[in-house]
C-alpha positions in Angstrom: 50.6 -203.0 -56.2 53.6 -200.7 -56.0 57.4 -202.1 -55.8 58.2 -202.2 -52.0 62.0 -203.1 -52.3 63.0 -199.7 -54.0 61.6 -196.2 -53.9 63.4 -194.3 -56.6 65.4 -194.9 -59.9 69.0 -196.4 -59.3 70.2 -193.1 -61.6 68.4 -190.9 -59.7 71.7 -188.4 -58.1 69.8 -186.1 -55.9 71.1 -184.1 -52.5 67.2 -183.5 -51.5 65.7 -186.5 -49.8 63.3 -189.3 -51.6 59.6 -188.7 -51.0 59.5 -191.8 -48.9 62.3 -190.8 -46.5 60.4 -187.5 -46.2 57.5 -189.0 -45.0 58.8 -191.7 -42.9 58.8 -189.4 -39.1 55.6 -187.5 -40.4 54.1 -187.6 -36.6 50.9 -188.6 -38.4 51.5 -191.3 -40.5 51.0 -191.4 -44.3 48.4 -194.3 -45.4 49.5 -197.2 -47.2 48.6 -195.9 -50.6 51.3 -193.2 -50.5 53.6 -195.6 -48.9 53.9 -197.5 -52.0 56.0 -196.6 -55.0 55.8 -197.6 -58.8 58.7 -197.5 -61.4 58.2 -198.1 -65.0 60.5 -197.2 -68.1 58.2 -195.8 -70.6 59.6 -196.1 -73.6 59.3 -192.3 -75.1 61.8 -190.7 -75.1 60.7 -187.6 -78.0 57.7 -186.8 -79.9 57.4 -184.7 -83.4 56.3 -181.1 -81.8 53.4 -181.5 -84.6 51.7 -183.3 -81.6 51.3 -180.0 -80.1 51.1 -177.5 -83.2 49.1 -179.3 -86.2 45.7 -179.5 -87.0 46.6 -182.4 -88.1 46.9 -184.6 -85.6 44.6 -182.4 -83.9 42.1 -183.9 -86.2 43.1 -187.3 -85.5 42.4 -186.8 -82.1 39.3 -185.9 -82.7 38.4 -188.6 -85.3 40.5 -191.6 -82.9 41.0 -190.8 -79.4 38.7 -188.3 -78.2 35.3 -190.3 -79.2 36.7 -193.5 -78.0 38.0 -192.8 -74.3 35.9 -192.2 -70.9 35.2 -187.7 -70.4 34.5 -186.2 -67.3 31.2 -184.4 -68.4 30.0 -182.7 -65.5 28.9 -183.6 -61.2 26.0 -185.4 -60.7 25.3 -182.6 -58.0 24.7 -180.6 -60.7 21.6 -181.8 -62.4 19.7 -183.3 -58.9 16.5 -182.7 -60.0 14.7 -184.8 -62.5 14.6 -183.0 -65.7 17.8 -181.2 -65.0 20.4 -180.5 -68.6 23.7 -179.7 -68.4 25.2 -178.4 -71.9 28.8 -180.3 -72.1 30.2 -178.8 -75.6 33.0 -182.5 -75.6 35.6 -182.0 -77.8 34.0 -183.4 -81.3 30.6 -183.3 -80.2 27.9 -181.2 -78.2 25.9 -183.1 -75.4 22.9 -182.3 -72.9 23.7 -184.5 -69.8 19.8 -185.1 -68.2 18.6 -186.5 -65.0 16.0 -188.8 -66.7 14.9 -190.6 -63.5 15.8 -189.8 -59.8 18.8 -192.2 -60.2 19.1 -192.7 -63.7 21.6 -190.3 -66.4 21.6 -190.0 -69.5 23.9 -187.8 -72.3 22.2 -187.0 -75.6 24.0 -185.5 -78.4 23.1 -181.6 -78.6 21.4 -181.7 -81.4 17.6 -182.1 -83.4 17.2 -185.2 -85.6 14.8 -182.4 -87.7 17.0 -179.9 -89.2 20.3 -180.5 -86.7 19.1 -177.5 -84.4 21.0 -177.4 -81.0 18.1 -178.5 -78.3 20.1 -176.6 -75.6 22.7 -174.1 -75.4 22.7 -173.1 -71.3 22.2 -175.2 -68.4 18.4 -175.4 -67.5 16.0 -177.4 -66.0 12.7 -179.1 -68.6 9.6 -181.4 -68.3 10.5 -182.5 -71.8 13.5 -181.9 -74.3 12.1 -179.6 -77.2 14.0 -178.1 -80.3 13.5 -174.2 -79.9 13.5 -174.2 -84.0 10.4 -175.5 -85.0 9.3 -177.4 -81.9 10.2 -181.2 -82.2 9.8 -182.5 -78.3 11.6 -185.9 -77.0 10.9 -187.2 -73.7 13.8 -187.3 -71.1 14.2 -190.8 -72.1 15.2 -189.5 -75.6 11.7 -191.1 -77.2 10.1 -189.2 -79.5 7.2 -186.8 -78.2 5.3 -184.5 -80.8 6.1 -183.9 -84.4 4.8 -180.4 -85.4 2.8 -181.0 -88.0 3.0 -184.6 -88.0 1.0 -185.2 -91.3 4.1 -183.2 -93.5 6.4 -186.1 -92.6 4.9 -188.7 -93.9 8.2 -190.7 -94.0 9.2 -190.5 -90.3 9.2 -193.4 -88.6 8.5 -192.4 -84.8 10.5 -195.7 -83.4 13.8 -194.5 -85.4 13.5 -191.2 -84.0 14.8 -191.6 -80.1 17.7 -189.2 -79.7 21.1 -190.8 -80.1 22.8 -191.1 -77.1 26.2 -191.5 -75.1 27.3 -194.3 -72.5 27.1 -192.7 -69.0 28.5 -193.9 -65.9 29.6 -192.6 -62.8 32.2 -192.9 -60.2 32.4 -190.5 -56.4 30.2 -187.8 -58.0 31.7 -187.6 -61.3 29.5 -188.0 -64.6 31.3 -189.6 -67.4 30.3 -190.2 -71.4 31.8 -192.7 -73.7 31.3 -192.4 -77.0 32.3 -195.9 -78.0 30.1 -198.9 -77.6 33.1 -201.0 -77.4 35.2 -199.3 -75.0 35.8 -200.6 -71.3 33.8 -200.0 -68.7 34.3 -196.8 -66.8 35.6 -199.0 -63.8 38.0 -200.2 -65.7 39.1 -197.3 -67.3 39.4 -195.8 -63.6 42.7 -198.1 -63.2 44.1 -197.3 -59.4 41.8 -194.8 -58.7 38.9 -196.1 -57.1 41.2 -198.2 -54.8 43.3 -195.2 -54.2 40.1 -192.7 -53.4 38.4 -195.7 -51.2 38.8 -193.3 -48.1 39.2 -189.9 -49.5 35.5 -190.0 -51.9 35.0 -187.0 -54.0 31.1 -188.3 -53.6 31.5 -186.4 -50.2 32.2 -182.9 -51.3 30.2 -181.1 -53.8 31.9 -178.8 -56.8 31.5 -175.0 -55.1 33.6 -173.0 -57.8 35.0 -173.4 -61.4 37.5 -171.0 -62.7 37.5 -171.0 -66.4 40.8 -169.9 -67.6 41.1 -169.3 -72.3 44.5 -171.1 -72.6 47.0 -169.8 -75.6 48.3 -173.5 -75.3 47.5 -177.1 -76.7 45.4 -179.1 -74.2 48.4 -181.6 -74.0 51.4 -178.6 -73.5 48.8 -177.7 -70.5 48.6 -180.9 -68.8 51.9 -181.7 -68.7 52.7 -178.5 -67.2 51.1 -179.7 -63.9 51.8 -183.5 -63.8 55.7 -182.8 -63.2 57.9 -180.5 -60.6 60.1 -180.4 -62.7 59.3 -176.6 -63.6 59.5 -175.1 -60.3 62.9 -173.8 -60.5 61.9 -172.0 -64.0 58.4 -170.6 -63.5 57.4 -170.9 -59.7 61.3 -169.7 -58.3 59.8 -168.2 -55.2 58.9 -172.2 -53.9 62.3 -173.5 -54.2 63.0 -173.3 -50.2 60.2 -175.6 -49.2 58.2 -176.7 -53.1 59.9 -180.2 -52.6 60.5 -180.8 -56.6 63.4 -182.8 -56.7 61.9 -184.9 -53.6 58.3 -185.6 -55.7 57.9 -189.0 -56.4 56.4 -190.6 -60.0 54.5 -193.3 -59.8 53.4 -195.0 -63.3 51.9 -198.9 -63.8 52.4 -200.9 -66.0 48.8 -202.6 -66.0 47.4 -199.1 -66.2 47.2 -196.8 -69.3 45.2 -194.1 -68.0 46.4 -193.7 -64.5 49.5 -191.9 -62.7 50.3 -189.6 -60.4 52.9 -187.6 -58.1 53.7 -187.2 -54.6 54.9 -183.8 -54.3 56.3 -183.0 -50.3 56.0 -179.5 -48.6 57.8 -178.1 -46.5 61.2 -179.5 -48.1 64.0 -177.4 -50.0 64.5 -177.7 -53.0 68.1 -179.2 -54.6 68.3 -176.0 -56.6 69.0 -173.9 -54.3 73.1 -172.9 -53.9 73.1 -174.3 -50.0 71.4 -175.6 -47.5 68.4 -174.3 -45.2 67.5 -174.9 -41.9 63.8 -175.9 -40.8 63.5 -172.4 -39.9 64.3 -171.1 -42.8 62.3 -173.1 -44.8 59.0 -172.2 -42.5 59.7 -168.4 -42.7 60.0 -168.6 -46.5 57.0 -170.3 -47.0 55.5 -167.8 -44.5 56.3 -164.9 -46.1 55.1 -165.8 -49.3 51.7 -166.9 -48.0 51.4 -164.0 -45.8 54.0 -161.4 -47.0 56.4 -160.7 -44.5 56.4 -160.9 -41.1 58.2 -162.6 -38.5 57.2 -166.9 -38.4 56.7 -168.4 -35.3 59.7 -169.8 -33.8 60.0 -173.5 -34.3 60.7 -175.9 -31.2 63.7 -177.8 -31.3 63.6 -180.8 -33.5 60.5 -180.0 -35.3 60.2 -180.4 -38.8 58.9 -176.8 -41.0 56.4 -179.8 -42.8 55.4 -180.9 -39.3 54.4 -177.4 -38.5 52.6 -176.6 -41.5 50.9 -179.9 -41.8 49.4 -179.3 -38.0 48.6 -175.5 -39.6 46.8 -176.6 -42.1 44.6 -179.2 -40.7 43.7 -176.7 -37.9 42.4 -174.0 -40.5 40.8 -176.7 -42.7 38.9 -178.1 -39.2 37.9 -174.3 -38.9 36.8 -173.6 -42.0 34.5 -176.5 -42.5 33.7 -177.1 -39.0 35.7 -181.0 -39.1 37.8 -182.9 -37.0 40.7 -183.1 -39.0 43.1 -184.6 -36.7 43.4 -187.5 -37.8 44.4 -186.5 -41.4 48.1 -187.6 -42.1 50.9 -184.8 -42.6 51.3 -185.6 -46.4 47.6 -185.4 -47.0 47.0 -182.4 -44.9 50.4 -180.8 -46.9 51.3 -182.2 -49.6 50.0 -182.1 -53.3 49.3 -185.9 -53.9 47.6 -185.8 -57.3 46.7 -188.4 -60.0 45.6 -187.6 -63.6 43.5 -189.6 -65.1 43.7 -189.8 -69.6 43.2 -187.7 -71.2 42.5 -184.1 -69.8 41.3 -184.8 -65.9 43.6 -184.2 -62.4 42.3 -185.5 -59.1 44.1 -184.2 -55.8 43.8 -186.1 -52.9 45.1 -183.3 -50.5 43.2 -181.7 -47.9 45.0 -178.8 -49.0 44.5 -179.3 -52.6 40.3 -179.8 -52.8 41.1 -179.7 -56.6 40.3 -181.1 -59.9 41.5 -179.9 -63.1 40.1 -180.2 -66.8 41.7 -179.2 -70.0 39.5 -178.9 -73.1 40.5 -178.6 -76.8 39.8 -175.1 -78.5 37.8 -176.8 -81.4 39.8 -176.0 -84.8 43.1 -174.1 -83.5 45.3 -176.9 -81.7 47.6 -173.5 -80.3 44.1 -172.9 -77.7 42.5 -174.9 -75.1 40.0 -173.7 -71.4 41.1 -174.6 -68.7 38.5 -175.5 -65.7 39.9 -175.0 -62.3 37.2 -177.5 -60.1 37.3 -176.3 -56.1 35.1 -178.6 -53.9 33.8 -178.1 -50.5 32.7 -181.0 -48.0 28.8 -181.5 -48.2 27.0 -179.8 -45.4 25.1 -182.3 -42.8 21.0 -182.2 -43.3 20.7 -180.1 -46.3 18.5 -180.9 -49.0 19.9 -178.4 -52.0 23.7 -177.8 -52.5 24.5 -174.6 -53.7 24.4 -173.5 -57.3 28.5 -173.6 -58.8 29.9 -170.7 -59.0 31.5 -170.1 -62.1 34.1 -167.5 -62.8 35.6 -166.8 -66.4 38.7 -165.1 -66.5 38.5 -165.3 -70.4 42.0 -164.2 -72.3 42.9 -161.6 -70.4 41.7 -162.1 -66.6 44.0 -163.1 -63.6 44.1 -165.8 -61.1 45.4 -163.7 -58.5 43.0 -160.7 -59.3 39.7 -163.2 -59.3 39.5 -162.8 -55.5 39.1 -167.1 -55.7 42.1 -168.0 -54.2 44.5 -166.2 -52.1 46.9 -163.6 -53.9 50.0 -165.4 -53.7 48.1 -169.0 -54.8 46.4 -167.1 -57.9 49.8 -165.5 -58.7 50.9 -169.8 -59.1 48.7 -170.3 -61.4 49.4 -166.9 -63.2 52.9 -167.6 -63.7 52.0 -171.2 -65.2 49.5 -169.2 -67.7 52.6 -167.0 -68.6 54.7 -170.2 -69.3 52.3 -172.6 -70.5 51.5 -169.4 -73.0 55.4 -169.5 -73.8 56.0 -172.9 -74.2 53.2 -173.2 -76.6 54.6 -170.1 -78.7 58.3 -171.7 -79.0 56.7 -175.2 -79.8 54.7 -173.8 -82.9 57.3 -171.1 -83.9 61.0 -173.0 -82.7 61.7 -175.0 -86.0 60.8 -178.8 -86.4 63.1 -180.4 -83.7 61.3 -183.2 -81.8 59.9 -182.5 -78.0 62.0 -184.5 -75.3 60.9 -185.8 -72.1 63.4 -186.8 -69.1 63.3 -190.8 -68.0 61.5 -189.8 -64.2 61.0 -186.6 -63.7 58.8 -186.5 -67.0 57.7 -190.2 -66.7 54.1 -189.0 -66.7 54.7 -187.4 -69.7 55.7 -190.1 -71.5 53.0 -192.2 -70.2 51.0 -189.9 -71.7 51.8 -189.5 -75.0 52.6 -193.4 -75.3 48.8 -194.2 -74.5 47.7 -190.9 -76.6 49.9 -193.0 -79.6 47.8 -196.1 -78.6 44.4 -194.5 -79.5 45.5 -192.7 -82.1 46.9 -196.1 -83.9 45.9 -197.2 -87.7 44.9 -200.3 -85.9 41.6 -199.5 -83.7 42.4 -202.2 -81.4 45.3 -200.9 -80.3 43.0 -199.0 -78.2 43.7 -199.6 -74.5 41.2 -202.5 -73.6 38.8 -202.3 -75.9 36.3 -205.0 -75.8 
């Protein structure tokens, strides 16, 4: 469990308000889970920018970590039907994720145990799993079917020939692959985020949208561009009068590698900022940037620009999917409470943030990754068949605010953190040899991070966060 007794760093010298004391006259309260708070003084302070730059270590990471540590592969919603494939190209290693049985998963490496040929490359539904080369056929429980012109191989041994496969498990809807027979189970791997999701389950909303984004950035320069506030001030200047950065609080534990997360508050000025603001001024700022321009609705006295928006936003959320959400506390309804979980994935749980994030590896230039921008949508009552995702690749060149996704001035977010992520990347690969420092809280994440990333990527195998 979290500290109770304190609820930020004794160094921490800040005018703007702790997360905590933000929250605490909320007129709906916050649960207990973002009522508790989590120090920990992770020991990394700088990292060689090689991390970032070399294909190197890039290569290590695909020979140590990536094989060895729990991937998000794809939403059991998309493959409901028996037979159903889903191509995940993992970083390393090409899989086809199958519904072999109504309630059973399996992930089999992409690839013919004839002459190596792919068995799939799209997302399609089969009876049985068939090599488009020559015709070598598997059953959906990866035993061998029919060997064209069985009496050529007279070496093959059909019992050798089942199709090599990955551990699969899930948790709330998401499918995950382990490459390593001797890594923990995905339940313990999860850390603090089953407990954390117990009444906010990703198993009731199905994945309506992915926004694939080409990245000129590392996967790791990417990530850590969203698990800190740090950068408001720099790249998203137009939230300083109500983005809450120097209010977010950090939380990392120390029994958990692979789980941390932030509690980001809206609705709160920034310490940035030259003076102060009044409640008013922080509505009709965040106002005008959602709708652009106009005059705000005059706030009664003594009433908070959060508590305004908060009671906004769970009114249009209750519209749009046709929910009571009354009950949904003012930080979830506003705030961006959101948990990543090593090494690529972000979870929000935020009714205003029904988000998930996934950073992949470009495979052989560590400068490149995608980026896979999840939306969900609460699962209609009494339907049989969700509908299909829709997927929308903005390749290199395409815009978040142009993709007609997300509203304008949300899109135009994520299309400045392209822009820096893109320029953060170019100074860490062209800026000399100097190592890449982190701050003690505000980058705590980070450091988290990269000391677990140094954990898997150890001479020592069993240095390997609880491997069995």
């Amino acid at each position: 469990m979290g500290n109770q007794t304190k609820v930020a760093p004794d160094y921490r010298q800040s005018a703007a308000p702790l997360f905590q004391q933000v929250i605490a006259d909320d007129p709906v309260p916050a649960p207990a889970v973002l009522r508790e708070y989590s120090e920990l003084d992770v020991p990394v302070a700088h990292v060689p920018r090689d991390r970032y730059r070399s294909p190197a270590f890039a290569a290590l990471e695909g020979e140590r970590m990536w094989p060895r540590v729990w991937q998000m592969a794809c939403r059991e919603e998309q493959i409901p039907e028996v037979g159903d494939c889903l191509v995940y190209d993992s970083p390393g290693a090409s899989f086809v994720i199958v519904r072999s049985e109504p309630d059973q998963i399996r992930a089999y490496f992409n690839s013919c145990l004839h002459r190596g040929m792919k068995l799939c490359s799209e997302n399609t539904s089969v009876r049985k799993l068939a090599c488009p080369f020559h015709g070598f056929t598997w059953n959906l429980d990866g035993t061998l079917a029919h060997v064209p012109s069985r009496w050529d191989f007279p070496e093959l041994q059909e019992e050798k020939m089942n199709l090599p496969e990955a551990r699969v498990e899930c948790w709330d809807g998401f499918v995950f692959i382990n490459r390593d027979p001797d890594a923990p189970s995905l339940m313990d791997y999860l850390g603090h985020l089953p407990a954390h999701f117990a009444d906010w389950p990703f198993s009731d909303m199905y994945l309506a949208t992915v926004i694939r984004k080409n990245m000129d950035a590392n996967w790791k320069t990417c990530i850590e561009g969203f698990v800190e506030s740090f950068h408001l001030a720099g790249i998203h200047a137009q939230a300083l009068p109500f983005g809450g950065d120097a209010s977010t609080q950090y939380d990392v534990w120390a029994d958990d590698p692979h789980v941390s997360r932030f509690l980001e508050p809206t609705g709160v000025m920034s310490d940035q900022l030259p003076k102060a603001l009044s409640e008013q001024e922080i509505l009709d700022s965040a106002l005008a940037l959602v709708f652009g321009g106009g005059e705000a609705p005059r706030l009664d006295e003594g009433v908070k620009a959060r508590h305004f928006m908060a009671a906004g936003m769970r009114a249009a959320m209750s519209e749009a999917h046709g929910r009571d959400y009354s009950h949904v506390s003012d930080s979830e309804a506003a705030d961006a409470v959101q948990y990543s979980l090593f090494p690529n994935i972000i979870l929000f749980r935020s009714l205003g943030y029904p988000y998930a994030y996934r950073f992949l590896p470009e495979r052989g230039n560590p400068n490149r990754s995608t980026f896979e921008f999840m939306i969900f949508k609460p699962k209609p009552d009494n339907v049989d068949f969700l509908p299909e995702v829709e997927v929308v690749d903005l390749g290199n060149d395409g815009s978040f605010a142009a993709a007609g996704v997300l509203p304008p001035w949300h899109g135009e977010i994520y299309d400045q953190d392209v822009t820096g992520l893109r320029m953060c990347q170019d100074g860490i690969r062209n800026g000399g040899d100097a190592d890449i420092i982190y701050s003690a809280y505000q980058e705590v994440r980070i450091r988290h991070m990269q000391q677990t990333l140094s954990r898997y990527v150890s001479d020592d195998p069993k240095d390997a966060p609880g491997r069995r």
